[in-house]
N, C-alpha and C positions, 0 to 999 in steps of 0.2 A: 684251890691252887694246885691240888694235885693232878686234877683231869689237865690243867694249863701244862704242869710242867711234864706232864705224859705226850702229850700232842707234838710239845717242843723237840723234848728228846727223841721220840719217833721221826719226827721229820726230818732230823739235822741228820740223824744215822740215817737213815732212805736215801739223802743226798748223795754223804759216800759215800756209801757202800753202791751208790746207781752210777755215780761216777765210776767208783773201782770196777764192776763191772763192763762200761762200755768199754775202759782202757784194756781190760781181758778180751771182752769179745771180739773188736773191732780191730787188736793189735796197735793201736798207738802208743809204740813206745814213747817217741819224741816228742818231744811238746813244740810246737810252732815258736819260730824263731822272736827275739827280742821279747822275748818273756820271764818275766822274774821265778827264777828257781832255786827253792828254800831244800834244804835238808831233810828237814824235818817233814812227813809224807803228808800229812794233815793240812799243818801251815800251806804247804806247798799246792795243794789244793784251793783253798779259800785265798790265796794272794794270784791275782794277777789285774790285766789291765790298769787301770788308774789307781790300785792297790800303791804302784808306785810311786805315782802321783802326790797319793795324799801321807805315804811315809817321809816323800822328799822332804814335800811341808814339813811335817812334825819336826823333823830336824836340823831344817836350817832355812827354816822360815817359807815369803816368796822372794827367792834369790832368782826365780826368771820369771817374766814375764807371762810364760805361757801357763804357770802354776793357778794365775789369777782367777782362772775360770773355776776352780774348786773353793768353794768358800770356807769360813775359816774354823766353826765350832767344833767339827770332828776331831782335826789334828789337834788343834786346843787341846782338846779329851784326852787324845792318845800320847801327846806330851806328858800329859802330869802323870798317865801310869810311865812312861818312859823314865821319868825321872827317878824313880822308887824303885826300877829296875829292869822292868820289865824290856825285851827284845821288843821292834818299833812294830813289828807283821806281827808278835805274838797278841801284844796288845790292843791292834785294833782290832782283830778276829775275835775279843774276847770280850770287847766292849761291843762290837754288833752283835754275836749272841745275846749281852746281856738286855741290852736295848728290845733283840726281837722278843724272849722271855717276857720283858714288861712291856711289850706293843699290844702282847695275845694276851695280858696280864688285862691292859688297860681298854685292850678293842669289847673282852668278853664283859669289862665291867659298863663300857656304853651301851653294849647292847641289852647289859638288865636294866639298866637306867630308861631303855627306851621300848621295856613289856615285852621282848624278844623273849620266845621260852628256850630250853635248855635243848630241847634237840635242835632246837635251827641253830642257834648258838655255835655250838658242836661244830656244825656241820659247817656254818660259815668260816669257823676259825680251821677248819681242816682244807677248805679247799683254797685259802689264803697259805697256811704254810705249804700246801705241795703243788701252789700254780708252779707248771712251768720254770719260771723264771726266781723262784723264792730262794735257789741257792745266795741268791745276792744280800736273803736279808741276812747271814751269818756270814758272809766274806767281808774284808776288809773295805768296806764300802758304807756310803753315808744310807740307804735306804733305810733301815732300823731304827739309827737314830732320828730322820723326817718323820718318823712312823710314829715312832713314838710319842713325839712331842708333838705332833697335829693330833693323836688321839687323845691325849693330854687336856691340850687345847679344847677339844670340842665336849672331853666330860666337864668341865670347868664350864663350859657353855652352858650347856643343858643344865647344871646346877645353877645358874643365875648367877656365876662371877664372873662378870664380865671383863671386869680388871684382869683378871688371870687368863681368860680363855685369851682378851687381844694381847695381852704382851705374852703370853705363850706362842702367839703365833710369829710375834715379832721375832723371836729366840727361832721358832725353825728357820726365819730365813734369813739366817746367818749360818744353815747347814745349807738349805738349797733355792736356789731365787724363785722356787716355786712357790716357797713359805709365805710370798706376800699376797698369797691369793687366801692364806687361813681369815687375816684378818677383815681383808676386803669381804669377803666370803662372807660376816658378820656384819659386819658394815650395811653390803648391801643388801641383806635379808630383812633388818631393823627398818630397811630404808621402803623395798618390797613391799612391806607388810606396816608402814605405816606407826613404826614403834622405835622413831629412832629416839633417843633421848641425850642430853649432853655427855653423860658415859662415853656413848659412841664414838661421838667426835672425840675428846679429850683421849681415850685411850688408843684407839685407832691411831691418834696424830703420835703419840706414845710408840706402838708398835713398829710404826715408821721410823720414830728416832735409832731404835735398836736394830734395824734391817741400816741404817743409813751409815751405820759407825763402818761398815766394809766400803762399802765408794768411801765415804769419810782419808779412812785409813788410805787407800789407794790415791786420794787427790793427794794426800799429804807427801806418800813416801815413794807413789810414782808418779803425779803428774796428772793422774789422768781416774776421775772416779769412775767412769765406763770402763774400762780395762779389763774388764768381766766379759765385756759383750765383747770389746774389738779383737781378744786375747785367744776368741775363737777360731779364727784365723789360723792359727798353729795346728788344730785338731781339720783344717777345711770344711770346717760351718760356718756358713751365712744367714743371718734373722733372715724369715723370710714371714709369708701373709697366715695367717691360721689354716692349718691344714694342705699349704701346700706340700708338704714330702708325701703325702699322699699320692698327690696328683702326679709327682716328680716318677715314685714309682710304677704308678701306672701308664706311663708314658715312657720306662723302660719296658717294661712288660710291650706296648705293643710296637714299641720299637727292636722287640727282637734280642735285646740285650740277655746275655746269658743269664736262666732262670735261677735262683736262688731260692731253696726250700725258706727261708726267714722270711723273705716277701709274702708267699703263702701264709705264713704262719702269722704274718702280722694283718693281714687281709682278715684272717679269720677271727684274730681279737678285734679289728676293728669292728664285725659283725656284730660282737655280743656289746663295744660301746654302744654304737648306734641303736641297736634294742634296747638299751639301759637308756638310753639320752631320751626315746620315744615314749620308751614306758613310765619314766618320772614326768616327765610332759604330761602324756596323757593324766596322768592321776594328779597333776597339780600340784606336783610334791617342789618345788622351784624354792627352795631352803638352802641353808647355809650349806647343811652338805652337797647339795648336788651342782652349787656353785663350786665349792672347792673342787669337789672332782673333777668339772668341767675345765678349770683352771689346771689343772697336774695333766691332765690327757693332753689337752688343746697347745700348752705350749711347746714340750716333744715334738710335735707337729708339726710347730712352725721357724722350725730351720732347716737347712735343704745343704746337704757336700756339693764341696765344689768340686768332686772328683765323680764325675758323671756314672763312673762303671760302679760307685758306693751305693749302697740300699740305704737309700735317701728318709724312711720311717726308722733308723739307726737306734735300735735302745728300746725302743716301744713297751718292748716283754718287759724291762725293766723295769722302765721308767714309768709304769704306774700302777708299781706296787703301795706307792703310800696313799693311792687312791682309795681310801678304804672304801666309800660308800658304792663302789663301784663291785667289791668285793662281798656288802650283803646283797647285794643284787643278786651275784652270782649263785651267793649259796639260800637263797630263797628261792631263786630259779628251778636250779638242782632237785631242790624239793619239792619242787612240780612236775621237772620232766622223771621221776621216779614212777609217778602213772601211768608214764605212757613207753612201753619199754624199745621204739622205734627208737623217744627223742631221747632216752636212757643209754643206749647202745651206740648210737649214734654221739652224744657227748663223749663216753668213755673212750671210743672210739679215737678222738680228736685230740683228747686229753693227752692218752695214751702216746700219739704217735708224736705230739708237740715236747713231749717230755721228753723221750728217747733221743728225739732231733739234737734240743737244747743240751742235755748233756753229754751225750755224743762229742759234739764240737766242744761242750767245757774239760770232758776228757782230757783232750789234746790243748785246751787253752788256746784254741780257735778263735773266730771274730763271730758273736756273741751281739754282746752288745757294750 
């Protein structure tokens, strides 16, 4: 536990203390307009974008409409420390620490569970806390706790309880509508490989019950159990076909439309998915993890702004952070291109400057993701 919570506390300091610096280097004093500004210089850092969002919830439920699209177990959470005393920003910044704590707690336990030795181990769990994008798992934001409860879910798997690993999965996705793809994920593995047994069905139907009580709630008290989906509209998202923001961007791209370093920057994760999606292909590896990943990437993907001049792959860096199997990809990769100091340099290289980018603009509490 002590290398875990070494790892932890190094990366959360690295965050700001890289944030405090670009706001030194780059002179951003101001922070971009309509953005939530705390006091306190910390908080004030780890709260923004939909930080507001999901504090509104905690405190007075979904009193609008457009709240719908953030599902309901976080704020849940962050209520009951509210109640006991705690500030609504202090409390959920402190329950996603705790969350990412036991994600890295729980991811290093699946990977002894699956013969992983201790330096890949390592190494996977260091380039998951300083992706890019991993400020997200300690700000007031649902990513930590998805993380955790699909890592949950999938040691519970791998132990043969299945009962727990499917309604484990049902409980994530009542943090994010992506959680319905843990279950499915098992489902259709069992199905795959020819080992479904009535467990399957029975909990599976289970874990649906528990993803269903949010539409449930929303037929009863608005009307309408989609209200998830149509509710996007407010944010200018439209469901669109697998993969099309992809296509949306690169048809700004060669329409000329002003260039945006995060389009780059999301081209270039898209590289390493696509290596990951080729490389479990080729080796046959078509399991419950590499469905679930397939599922947390894919759907990001497939909604497209209706505001044309938006960078239509929106969130990407984000949004698939709970992809963990995508994450031992990365750091078993890593551990290959260690031999060859071109693809060494050249990663570091990419790492380096996607970093910078990303907190740069977090700096200022810029559009991110």
């Amino acid at each position: 536990m002590g290398r875990i919570l070494w790892i932890f506390l190094v990366s959360r300091i690295g965050v700001l203390l890289l944030i405090g610096c670009m706001k030194w280097l780059f002179g951003f004093p101001e922070e971009m307009p309509d953005q939530i500004h705390l006091d306190h210089p910390i908080l004030n850092i780890l709260n923004l974008y939909d930080s507001y969002n999901y504090a509104q919830i905690t405190m007075e439920g979904y009193s609008e409409e457009r709240l719908t699209v953030f599902f309901p177990l976080f704020p849940l959470m962050t209520r009951a420390l509210v109640m006991v005393g705690l500030d609504v920003y202090a409390a959920g910044v402190l329950l996603s620490n705790l969350f990412f704590l036991g994600s890295l707690w729980a991811f290093d336990h699946l990977m002894i569970q699956r013969g992983v030795n201790l330096h890949i181990r390592r190494r996977i769990l260091w380039v998951l806390s300083l992706f890019p994008s991993s400020f997200y798992l300690g700000a007031f934001y649902t990513e930590s706790l998805f993380l955790y409860i699909a890592l949950l879910s999938f040691l519970m798997w791998g132990k043969g309880k299945k009962e727990w690993a499917y309604l484990l999965g049902g409980l994530a996705a009542t943090t994010r509508v992506i959680g319905v793809f843990i279950p499915l994920a098992f489902f259709l593995d069992q199905l795959l490989h020819r080992k479904m047994t009535w467990k399957d069905v029975l909990f599976s139907f289970f874990s649906f019950l528990i993803f269903a009580m949010y539409p449930g709630y929303l037929w009863v008290f608005k009307g309408d159990p989609f209200l998830f989906i149509s509710a996007q509209d407010y944010y200018f998202r439209i469901p669109g076909y697998p993969f099309e923001a992809i296509w949306a961007d690169v048809q700004n791209l060669i329409n000329s439309k002003p260039f945006q370093p995060l389009i780059l920057i999301h081209f270039v994760v898209l590289i390493f998915i696509i290596f990951y999606i080729w490389t479990t292909i080729r080796s046959n590896q078509l399991n419950a993890d590499f469905l679930f990943a397939m599922g947390a990437i894919v759907l990001p993907l497939s909604s497209v702004s209706t505001i044309a001049s938006d960078i239509a792959t929106h969130g990407l860096i984000r949004y698939i952070l709970p992809a963990f199997p995508f994450f031992i990809f990365l750091g078993k990769q890593w551990e290959e291109w260690r031999k060859s100091r071109i693809k060494l340099y050249l990663g570091i290289t990419v790492w380096v400057f996607t970093t910078v980018y990303c907190y740069s603009v977090l700096s200022m509490k810029g559009f991110l993701a």
